[in-house]
N, C-alpha and C positions, 0 to 999 in steps of 0.2 A: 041587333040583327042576328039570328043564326047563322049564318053564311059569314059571318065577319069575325076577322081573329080578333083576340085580345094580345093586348104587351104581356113580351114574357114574366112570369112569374104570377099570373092573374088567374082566375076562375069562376065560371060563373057559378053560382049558388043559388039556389032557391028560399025565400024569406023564411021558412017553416023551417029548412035544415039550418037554419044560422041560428035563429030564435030557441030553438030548444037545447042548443047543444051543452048547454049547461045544466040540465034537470038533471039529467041522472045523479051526479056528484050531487049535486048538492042535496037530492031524496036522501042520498046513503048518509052524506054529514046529517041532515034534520033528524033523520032515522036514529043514528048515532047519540044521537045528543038528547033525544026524547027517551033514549033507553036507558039512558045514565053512562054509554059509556065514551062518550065524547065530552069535557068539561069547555068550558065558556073559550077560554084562550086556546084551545085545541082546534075547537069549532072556527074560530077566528083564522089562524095559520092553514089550517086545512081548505077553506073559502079562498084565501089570498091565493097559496097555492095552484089552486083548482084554473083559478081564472088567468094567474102570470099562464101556466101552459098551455091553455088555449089560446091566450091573446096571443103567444108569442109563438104556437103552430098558424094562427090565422094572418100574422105577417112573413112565415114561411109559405104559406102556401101562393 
């Protein structure tokens, strides 16, 4: 409901802003690594990376 709070530390989101929020990074990692200057295990660390700080801003949030 609009009108209805949520428990603290909660927010609503909309599916479109949840679902994409990972593109960009990872165009610049595919980007990187299709130019040559990202190598395999870079690509690797760099994806893990990516995703611990969003998962871990998305249970901050």
């Amino acid at each position: 409901m609009p009108g209805e709070p949520l428990a603290p530390g909660l927010q609503r989101t909309s599916p479109a802003s949840s679902r994409y929020h990972l593109l960009p990074p990872a165009l610049v990692l595919l980007a990187g690594s299709l130019a040559g200057g990202i190598q395999p295990v870079g690509l690797l660390a760099g994806s893990l990376f990516v995703a611990w700080v969003f998962g871990v801003r998305a249970l901050l949030n």
